[in-house]
N, C-alpha and C positions, 0 to 999 in steps of 0.2 A: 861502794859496792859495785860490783860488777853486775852487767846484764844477767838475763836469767838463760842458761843456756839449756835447751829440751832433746831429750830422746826420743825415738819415735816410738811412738804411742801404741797402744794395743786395744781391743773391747772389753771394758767394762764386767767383771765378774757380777753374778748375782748380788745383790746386797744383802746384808747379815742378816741373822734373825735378831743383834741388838740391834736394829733400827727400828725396828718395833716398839723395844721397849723402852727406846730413848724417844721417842713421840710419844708413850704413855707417860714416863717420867716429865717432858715436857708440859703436859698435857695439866702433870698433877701440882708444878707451881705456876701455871699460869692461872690457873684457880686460888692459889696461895696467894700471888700478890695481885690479883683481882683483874689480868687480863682479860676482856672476851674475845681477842684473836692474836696471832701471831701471824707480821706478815717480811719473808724470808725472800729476801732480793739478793745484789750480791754480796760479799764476803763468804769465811767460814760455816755460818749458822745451816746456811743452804746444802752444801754437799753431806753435812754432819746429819742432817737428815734425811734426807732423800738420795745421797751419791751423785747428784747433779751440780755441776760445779759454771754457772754463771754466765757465759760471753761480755765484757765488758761494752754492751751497746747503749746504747740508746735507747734501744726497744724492751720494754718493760720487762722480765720476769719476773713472776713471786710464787712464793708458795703459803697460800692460806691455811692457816691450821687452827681450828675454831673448838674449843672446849664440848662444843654441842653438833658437830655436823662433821661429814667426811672431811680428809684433807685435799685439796686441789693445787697443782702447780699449774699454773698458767705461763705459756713462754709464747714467744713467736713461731708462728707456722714454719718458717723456714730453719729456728733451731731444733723444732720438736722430734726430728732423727735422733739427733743428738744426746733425748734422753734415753736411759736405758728402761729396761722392761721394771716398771715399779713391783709389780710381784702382790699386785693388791692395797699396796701400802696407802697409794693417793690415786687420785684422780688426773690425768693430765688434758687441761684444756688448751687447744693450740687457737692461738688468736692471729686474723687475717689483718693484711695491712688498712685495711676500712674500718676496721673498728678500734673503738675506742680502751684501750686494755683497763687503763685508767679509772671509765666505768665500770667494764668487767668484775673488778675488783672492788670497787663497791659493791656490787646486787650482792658479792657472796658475804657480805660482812653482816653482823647484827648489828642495825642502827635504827634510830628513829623511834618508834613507837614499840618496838619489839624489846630495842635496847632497856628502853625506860620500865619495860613488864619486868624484863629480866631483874632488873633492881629495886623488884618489891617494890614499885612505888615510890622509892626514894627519891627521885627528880635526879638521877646519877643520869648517865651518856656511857655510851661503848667508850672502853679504854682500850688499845691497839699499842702494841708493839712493834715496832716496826726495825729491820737491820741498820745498826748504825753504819754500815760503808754502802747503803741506798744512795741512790743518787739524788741530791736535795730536790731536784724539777720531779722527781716522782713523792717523797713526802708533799712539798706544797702542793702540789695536784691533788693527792688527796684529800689535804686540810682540805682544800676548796671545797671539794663533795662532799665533807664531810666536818661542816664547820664547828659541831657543837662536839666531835669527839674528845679524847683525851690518847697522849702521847707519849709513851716513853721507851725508852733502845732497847730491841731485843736482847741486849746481854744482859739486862735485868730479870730476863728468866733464862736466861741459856746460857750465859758466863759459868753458875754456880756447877750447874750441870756437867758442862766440856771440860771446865778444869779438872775433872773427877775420868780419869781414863780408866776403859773397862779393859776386860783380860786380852781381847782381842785387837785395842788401841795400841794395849802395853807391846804384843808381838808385836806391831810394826814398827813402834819407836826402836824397838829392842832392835831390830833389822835394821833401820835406817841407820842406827847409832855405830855399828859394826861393821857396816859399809863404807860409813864415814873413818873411822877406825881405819880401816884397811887402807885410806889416803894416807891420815895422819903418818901412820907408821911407814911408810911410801917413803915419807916426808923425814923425818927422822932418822932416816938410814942412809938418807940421801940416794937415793932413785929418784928423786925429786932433784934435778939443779938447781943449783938458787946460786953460786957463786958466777959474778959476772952476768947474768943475767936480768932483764928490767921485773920489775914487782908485775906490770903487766902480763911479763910471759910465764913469769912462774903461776899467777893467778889461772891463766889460760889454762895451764896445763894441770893445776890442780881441780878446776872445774870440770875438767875430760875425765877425769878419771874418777871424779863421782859418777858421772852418769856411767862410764866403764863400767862402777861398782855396782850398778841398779837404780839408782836417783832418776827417776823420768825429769827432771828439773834442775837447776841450780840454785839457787836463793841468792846466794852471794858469796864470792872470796876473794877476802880482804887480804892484802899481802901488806904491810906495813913495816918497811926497814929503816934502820938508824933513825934520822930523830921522826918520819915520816912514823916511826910504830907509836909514838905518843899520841897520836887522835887513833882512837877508838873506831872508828867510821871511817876509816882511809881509803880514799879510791886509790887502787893500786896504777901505779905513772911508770915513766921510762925510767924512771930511776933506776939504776945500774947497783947491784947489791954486790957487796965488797967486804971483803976483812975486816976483820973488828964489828960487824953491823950484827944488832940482833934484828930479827926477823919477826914479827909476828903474823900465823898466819889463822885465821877465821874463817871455815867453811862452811856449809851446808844446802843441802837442798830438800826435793818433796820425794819420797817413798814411795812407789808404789803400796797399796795394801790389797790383799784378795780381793776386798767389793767396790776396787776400783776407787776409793780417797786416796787420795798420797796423805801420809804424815811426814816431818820434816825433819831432817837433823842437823846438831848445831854442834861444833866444835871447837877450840881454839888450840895449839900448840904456840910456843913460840921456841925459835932454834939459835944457833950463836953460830957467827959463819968464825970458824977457828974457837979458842980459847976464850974464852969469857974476862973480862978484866975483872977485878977482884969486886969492885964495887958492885958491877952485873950481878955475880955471883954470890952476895951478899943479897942484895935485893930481890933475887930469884928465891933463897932461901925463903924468906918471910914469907912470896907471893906462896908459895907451893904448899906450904904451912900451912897459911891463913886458909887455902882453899881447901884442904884434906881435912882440918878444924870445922869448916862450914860443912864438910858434906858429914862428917863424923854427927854435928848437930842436931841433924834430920832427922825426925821420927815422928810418929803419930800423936797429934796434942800440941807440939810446940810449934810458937807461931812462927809467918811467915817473916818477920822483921829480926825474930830472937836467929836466923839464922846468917841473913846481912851482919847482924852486932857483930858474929863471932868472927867474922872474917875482917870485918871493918876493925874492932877492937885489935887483934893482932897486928893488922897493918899500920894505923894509928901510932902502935906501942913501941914500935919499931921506927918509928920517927917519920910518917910514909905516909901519914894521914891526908895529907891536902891532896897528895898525889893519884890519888883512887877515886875519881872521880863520877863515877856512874853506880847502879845500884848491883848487886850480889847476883842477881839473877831474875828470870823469868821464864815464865808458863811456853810449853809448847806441845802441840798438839797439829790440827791441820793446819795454824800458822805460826809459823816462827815465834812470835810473840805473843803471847795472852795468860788467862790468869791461871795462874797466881804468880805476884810478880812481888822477888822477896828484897823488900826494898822497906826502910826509916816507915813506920805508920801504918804497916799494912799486918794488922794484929790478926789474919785470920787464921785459926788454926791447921795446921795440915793434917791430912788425912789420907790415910790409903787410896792410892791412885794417884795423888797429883804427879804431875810431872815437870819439871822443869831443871833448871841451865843454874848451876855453880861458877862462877866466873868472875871471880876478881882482878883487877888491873891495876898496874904501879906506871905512870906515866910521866916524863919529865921533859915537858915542852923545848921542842928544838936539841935534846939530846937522844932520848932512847926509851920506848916503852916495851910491858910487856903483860901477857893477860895467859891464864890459864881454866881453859873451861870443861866441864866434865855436865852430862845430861844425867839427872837422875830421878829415882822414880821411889814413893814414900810406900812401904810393905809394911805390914801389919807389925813384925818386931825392926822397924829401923827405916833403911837405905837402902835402896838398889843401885848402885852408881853403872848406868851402859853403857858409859865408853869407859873401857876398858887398855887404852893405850898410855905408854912411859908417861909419865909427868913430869919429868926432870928437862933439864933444860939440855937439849940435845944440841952436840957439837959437831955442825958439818963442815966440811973442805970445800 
């Protein structure tokens, strides 16, 4: 993938009135699966509640959120600009470089003798939640102060949650995806060169023109020609794209939303520089197939693996099975990846709201691959599919 490339930036809109009620719905399975806190460093889990999105330092943020007590974000004094106006929702303590943040965050937790009230008596210990992309020197800091507690990743209460996009989530993907859209089709028309030129500079230039499209971000874009399109993860190189090559290309980046989140979009197209040789074009068939068969599958009730089978099973049947190497798709939302990721075993069922990535792959190491991925989102009778761009295997000059 390529670097992340940014736009410049602007303040922060109000944050929604669902932020409210996504810390009450929080709130009400952290009590379900018997958290007494929830403590929000960086990754997604943090902006998804508050609209404050992390600095990757060293110096501690969290944000405390206690089934029983206000919520508090705690950051560094010199980031606490940085936040915007919470609007009531929490508390923000800014912490000086002499003190101990590490402590800080202890005093606000229920532990000790208090913990053990709250548990009836049972000789139980606070159980804590903490963000699985924390930086491990601040979980073992913790444990240390907090020897007799118990541990386990925020996405045990907050995965089920975020996978479930609200109406206001939906508008942004919907945005992101259509912006994205406006590359692909760029790309397909060819406004987009690609012949004679290296996978890096077409990457480049497809990059520019997400943020062009409104993307405050890039995420990545994979440019993968002739046999370079068979890895899935191709960093785009000097390679010189030429006749005969198919192309695959993979974008997306982060979205702006009104109260200041980005959410992300993901795409893939892949193009044929000239005419397709027959085998191409046979093997495009299936891919394009299989993937329109998976998104047709989508609905409220069936699981997330029965929609992997339907694209897998076709490819498979078509003689193509060994060649599809990755799973059907995944969840996105504020990051590129997460749940629900429809992939062999993942039996959970879907539901109104999820969102995620259709994308099957036919790959033949050291010849030619190619992948075709559409974002879509699970509505009460069926599918929403938001990119809305050709599917066919487009022929440029």
């Amino acid at each position: 993938m390529t670097g992340r490339l940014e736009a410049a930036g602007s303040a922060a809109a109000p944050p929604s009135a669902g932020r409210r009620e996504r810390i009450r719905r929080v709130r009400e399975q952290m009590a379900h699966v018997g958290v007494d806190a929830l403590l929000l460093s960086h990754g997604a889990d943090l902006p998804w509640l508050t609209g404050y999105r992390a600095m990757p330092l060293e110096r501690l943020t969290m944000f405390v959120l206690r089934t029983d007590a206000d919520p508090v974000l705690l950051v560094p004094a010199l980031e606490a600009p940085r936040v915007a106006d919470s609007h009531g929702l929490f508390e923000v303590r800014a912490w000086n470089e002499t003190e101990d943040p590490v402590e800080l965050v202890a005093r606000l937790l229920p532990s000790g003798a208090r913990a053990a009230s709250s548990a009836a008596g049972r000789g139980e210990h606070a159980t804590y939640a903490v963000s699985d992309r924390a930086w491990a020197q601040t979980l073992i800091a913790l444990q240390g102060r907090l020897p007799t507690a118990r541990w386990m990743p925020a996405s045990t209460v907050t995965s089920p949650l975020r996978a479930v996009k609200d109406a206001e989530e939906i508008a942004v993907l919907r945005a992101a995806a259509a912006a994205a859209d406006s590359v692909a089709r760029a790309l397909q028309a060819g406004e987009v060169e690609v012949v004679g030129r290296t996978e890096e500079a077409v990457s480049a230039e497809i990059a520019a023109r997400l943020v062009a499209a409104g993307h405050r971000r890039v995420n990545f874009s994979i440019v993968g020609s002739g046999p370079n399109g068979a890895s899935p993860h191709h960093d785009a190189s000097g390679r010189l794209i030429g006749p005969g090559d198919t192309v695959v290309c993979d974008f997306g980046g982060e979205f702006p939303s009104p109260d200041g989140v980005a959410y992300c979009s993901d795409i893939t197209r892949t193009v044929s520089v000239g005419d397709p040789s027959p085998e191409v074009d046979d093997c495009y068939a299936v891919l394009e197939a299989a993937q329109a068969a998976a998104v047709a599958a989508v609905a409220p009730g069936v699981t997330a693996e029965h929609v992997d089978a339907v694209a897998r099973q076709m490819i498979a049947d078509a003689g193509f099975g060994d060649f599809f190497i990755h799973r059907t798709g995944h969840g996105i939302g504020i990051e590129e990846h997460e749940d629900p990721y429809i992939v062999a075993g993942n039996g959970t069922p879907l539901v109104p709201g999820h969102a995620f990535s259709i994308e099957p792959g036919i790959y033949f190491p050291g010849r030619f691959g190619m992948r075709l991925e559409d974002i879509v989102v699970v509505c009460e009778d069926g599918v929403d599919p938001l990119n809305r761009v050709d599917h066919s295997l487009a022929v440029v000059a």
